[in-house]
N, C-alpha and C positions, 0 to 999 in steps of 0.2 A: 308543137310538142311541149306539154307542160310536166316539168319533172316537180314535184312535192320530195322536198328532204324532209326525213325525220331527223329531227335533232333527241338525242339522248342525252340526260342531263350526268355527269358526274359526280360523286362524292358523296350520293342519298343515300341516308342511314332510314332505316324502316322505324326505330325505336327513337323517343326523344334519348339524346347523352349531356351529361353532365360536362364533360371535355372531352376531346377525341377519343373514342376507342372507349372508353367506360360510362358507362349507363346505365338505368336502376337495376338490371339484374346483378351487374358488378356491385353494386353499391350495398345492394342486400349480405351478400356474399362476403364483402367487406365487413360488414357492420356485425355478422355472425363470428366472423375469425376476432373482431377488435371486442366482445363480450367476450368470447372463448378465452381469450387471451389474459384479460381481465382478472376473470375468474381463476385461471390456473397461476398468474402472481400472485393476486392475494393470498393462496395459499400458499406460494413458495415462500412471500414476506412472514406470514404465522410460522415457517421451520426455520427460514436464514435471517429474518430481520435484516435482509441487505433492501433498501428501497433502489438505489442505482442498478440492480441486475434486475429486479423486478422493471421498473422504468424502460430497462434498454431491451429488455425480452417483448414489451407491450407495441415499442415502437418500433422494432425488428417485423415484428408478428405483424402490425397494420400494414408498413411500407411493403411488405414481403408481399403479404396478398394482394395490395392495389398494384404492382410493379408484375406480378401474373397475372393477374386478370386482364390488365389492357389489350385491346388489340390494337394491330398495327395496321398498315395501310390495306394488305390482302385481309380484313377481319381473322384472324386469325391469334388465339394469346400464348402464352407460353403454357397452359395446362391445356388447353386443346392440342396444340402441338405437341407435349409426352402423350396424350391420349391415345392420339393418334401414330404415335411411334409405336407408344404398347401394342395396339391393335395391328400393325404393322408386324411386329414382332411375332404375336401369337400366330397369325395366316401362315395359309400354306406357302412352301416357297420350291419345293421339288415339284413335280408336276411329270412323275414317271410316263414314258412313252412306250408303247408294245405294237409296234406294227405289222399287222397279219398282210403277207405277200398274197393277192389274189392274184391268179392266173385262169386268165380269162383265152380260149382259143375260140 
């Protein structure tokens, strides 16, 4: 009697990552929010001329979005999980019942 095991390997990611849990579509995603962001101090500095809140808004705004984007061990990030809460939330959740009594002789 010859048993063959498969061995299944753990912790393969399908996409190359940069560090655990973020990889180029993160990084894109990133790089759009860290322009974004950018853009909308420069403008605040042309109304407040504060550089320090501009500054702290650029690095809020970058940290923010790599710190949602990541996933964690189950792949899963923290805007996947409100996604998935929202859509949670919109579904149905009564599931009314009307049981018709057949009487069979």
């Amino acid at each position: 009697m010859n048993k063959e095991t498969l061995l299944i390997p753990q912790g393969l990611r399908q996409n190359s990552e940069i560090f655990d849990g973020f990889g180029k579509s993160e990084l894109l995603i990133s790089i759009i929010v860290s322009v974004t962001s950018v853009i909308i101090a420069l403008i605040a500095y042309s109304i407040t001329q504060s550089v320090v809140g501009c500054v702290v808004f650029v690095l809020v705004m970058v940290v923010g979005s790599v710190m949602s984007l990541v996933r964690d061990r189950n792949n899963i990030s923290i805007v996947k999980q409100v996604q998935l809460l929202i859509r949670f939330w919109k579904s149905q959740k009564r599931y009314p019942y009307k049981s018709r009594s057949v009487c069979r002789r």
